[in-house]
MIMI-404237 format. One line per field, with one value per residue (C-alpha): residue in one letter; x, y, z. Coordinates in steps of 0.001 Angstrom, whole numbers, plus 500000, padded with zeros to 6 digits. Last residue first. Layout:
BEGIN
setor c(A, ...)
u c(X, ...)
v c(Y, ...)
w c(Z, ...)
END
This chain:
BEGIN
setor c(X, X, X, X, X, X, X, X, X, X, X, X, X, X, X, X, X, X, X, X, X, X, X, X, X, X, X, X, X, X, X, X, X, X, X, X, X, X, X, X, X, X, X, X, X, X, X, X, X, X, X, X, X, X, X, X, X, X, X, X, X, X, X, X, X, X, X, X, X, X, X, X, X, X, X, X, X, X, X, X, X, X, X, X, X, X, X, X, X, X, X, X, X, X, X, X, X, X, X, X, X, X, X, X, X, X, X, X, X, X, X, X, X, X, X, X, X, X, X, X, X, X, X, X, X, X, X, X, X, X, X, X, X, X, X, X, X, X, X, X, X, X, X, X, X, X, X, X, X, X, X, X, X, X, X, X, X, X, X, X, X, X, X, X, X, X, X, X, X, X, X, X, X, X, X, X, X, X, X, X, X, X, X, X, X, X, X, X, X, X, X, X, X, X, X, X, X, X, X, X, X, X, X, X, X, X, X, X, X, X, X, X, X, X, X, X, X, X, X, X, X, X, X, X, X, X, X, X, X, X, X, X, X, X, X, X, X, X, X, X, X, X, X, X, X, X, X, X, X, X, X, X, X, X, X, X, X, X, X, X)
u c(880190, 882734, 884021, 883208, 883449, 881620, 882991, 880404, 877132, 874991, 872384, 875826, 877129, 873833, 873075, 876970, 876828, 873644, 875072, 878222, 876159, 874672, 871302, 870283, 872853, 870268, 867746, 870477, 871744, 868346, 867142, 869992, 870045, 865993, 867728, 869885, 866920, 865168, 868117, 868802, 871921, 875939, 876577, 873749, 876814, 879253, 877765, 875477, 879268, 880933, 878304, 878511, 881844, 881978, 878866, 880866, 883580, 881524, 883959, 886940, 888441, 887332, 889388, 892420, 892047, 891787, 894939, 896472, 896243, 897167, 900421, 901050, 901510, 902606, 905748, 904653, 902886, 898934, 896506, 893301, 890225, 891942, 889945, 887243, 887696, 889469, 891610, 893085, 894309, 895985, 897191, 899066, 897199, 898855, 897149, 896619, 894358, 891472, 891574, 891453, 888836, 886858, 886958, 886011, 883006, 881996, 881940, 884674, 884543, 882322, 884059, 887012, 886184, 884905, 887734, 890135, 889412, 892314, 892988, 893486, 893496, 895880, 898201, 900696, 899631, 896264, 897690, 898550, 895906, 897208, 897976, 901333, 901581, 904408, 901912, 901083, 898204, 895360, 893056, 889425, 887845, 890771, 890263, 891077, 894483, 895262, 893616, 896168, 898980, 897809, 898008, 900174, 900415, 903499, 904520, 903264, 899709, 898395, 895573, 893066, 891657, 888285, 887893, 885167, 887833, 886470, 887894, 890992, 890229, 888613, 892039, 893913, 891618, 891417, 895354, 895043, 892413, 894309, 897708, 895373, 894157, 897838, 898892, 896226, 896259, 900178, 902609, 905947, 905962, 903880, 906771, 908470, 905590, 905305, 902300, 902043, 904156, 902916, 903070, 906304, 908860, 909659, 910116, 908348, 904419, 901070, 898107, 896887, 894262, 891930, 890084, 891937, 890371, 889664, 892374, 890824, 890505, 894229, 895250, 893631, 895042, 898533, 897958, 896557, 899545, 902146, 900774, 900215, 904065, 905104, 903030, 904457, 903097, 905852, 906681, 909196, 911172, 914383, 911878, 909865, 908707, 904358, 904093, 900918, 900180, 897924, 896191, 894926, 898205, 900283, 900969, 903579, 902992, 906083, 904848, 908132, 909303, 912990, 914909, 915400)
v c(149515, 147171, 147527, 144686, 144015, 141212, 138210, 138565, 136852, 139827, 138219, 137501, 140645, 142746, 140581, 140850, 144628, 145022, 143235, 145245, 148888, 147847, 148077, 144647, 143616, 144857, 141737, 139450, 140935, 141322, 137764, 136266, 137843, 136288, 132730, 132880, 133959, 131086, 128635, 129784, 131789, 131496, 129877, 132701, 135847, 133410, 132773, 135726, 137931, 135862, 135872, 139545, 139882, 137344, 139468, 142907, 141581, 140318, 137828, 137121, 138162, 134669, 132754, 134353, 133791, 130149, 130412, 132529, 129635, 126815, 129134, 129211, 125769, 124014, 124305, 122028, 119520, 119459, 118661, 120691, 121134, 121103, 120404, 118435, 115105, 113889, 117011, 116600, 112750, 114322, 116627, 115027, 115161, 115756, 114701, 116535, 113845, 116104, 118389, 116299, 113866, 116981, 118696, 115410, 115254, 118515, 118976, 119647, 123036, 124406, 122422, 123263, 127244, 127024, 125295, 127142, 130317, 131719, 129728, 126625, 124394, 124502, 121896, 121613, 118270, 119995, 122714, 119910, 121378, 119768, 120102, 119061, 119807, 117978, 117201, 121054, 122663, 124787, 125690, 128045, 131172, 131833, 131842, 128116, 128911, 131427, 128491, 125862, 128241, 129437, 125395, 123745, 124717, 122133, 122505, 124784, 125824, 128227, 129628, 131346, 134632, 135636, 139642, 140825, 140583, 139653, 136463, 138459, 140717, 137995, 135804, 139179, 140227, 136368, 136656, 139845, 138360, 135526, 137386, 139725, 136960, 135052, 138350, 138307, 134570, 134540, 134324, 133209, 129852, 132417, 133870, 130849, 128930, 131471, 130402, 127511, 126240, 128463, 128013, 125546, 123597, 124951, 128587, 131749, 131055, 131214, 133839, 134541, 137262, 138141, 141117, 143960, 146937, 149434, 148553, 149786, 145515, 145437, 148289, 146346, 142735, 144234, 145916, 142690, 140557, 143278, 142641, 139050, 138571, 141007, 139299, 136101, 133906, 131295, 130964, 128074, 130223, 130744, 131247, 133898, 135028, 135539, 135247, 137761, 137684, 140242, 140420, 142551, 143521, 142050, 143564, 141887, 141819, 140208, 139601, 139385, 142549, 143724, 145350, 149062)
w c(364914, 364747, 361481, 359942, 355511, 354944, 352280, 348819, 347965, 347623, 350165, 352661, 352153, 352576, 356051, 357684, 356501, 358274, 361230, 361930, 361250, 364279, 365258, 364700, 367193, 370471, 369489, 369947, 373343, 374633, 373479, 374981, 378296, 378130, 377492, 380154, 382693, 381861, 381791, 385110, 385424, 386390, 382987, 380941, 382068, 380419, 377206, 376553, 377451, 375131, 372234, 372720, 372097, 369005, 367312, 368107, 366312, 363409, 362354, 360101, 363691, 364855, 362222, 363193, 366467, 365871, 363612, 366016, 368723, 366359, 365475, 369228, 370099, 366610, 368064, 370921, 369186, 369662, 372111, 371721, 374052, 377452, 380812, 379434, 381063, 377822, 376832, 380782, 380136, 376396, 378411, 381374, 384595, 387931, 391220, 393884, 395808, 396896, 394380, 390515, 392361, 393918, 390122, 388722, 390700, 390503, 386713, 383923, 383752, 386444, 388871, 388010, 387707, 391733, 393068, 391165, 391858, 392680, 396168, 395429, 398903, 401704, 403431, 400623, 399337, 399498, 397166, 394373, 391405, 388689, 384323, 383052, 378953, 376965, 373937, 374062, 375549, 374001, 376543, 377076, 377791, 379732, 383245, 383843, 382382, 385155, 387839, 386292, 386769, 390201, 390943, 388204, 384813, 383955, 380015, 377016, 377713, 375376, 376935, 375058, 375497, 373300, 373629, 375897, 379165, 382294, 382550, 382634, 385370, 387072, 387449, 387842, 390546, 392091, 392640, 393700, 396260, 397450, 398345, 400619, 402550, 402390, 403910, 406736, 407280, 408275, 405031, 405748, 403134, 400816, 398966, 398718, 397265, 394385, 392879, 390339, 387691, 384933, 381388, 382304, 380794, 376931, 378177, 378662, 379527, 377750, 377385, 373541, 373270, 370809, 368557, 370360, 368357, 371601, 373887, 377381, 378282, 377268, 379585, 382728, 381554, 381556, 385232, 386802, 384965, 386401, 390095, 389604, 388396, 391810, 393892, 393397, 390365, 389418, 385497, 385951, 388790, 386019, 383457, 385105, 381421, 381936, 378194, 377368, 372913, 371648, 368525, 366507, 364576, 366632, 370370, 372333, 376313, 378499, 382201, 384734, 383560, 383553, 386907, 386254)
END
């Protein structure tokens, strides 16, 4: 049996997925989207995940880009159906009510800058690469890029970043928003768990919900944000989660969750 192209180590809590096409510098083809799409399905049924670190096998690449030998014989049909896994994965793990941070260690080109654009947000080391060349390719991004750019850093940037294909290094992509951390490349992962760390001190079903106000609010009017707010706040008070959270901090003592 021919080994995995998606490598998923459970920790305690945590989960770490290294997409390990080494040899290909982390390529998606349809194989690498297929096992990401099933991965991100089992995690999302894993009932005390409390975070999620994404990154790539290797010191050169997270992910280079999509597999451009794969789609070099593509006709429309294929590359429709190529498109849509790769948005599935890309959703799938958007999707996910655990925090998921990317932990960009080298080029994430294209698909590989549109996987990291999924996350809820990006860690990248000092040798990070970050671009989105498809234009240079004759084609645009095609997972989601366009639209998670944009949202990310704004529309003007997004165009700039698109139109000409250029590549970013990290420290320029932690100034227009794109990355929030820059740090040394074996201090990579252990900066991610840290963070992780520090959220599963929390009220895990605070931390999910404040995802789900967050993101669900972004693609609302302020109004409307603010009201999925109020439900989701109000609905906390009957959790065992937030009573404990309330007795321990009037009794002056660390909380105890349980995530009910």
């Amino acid at each position: 049996m021919s080994e995995s192209n998606v490598r998923v180590e459970h920790d305690g809590p945590f989960t770490t997925v290294t997409v390990d096409r080494p040899k290909a510098l982390n390529a998606l083809n349809t194989r690498t989207l297929e096992e990401l799409e099933k991965a991100v399905g089992l995690l999302a049924r894993r009932e005390q995940l409390r975070g999620v670190i994404l990154t790539g096998a290797g010191e050169k690449a997270f992910v280079a880009g999509a597999d451009i030998a794969e789609m070099q014989g593509m006709d429309a049909l294929r590359a429709k159906h190529f498109g849509a896994l790769g948005h599935r994965v890309m959703d799938a793990l958007a999707a996910l009510p655990v925090p998921v941070i990317a932990a960009v260690n080298g080029f994430a080109l294209g698909g590989g800058c549109e996987l990291a654009l999924a996350c809820d947000f990006i860690y990248a080391s000092e040798n990070a690469r970050f671009g989105l060349p498809e234009v240079s390719l004759g084609v645009l991004p095609g997972f989601g890029g366009t639209q998670r750019l944009a949202r990310l850093v704004g529309k003007a940037r997004a165009k700039e970043l698109i139109f000409t294909g250029d590549m970013i290094d990290a420290q320029r992509a932690r100034a227009i928003g794109l990355v929030l951390e820059v740090v040394p490349l074996p201090q990579l992962l252990p900066h991610a768990r840290a963070t992780l760390e520090r959220v599963a001190k929390k009220g895990p079903l605070a931390v999910r919900r404040a995802k789900e106000a967050i993101d669900r609010g972004a693609e609302m009017e302020l109004t409307d944000g603010n009201r999925v707010e109020q439900e989701l706040f109000a609905d906390l008070f009957e959790t065992a989660d937030r009573r404990e959270g309330m007795t321990a901090f009037v009794e002056k003592r660390p909380p105890t969750f349980t995530g009910r």
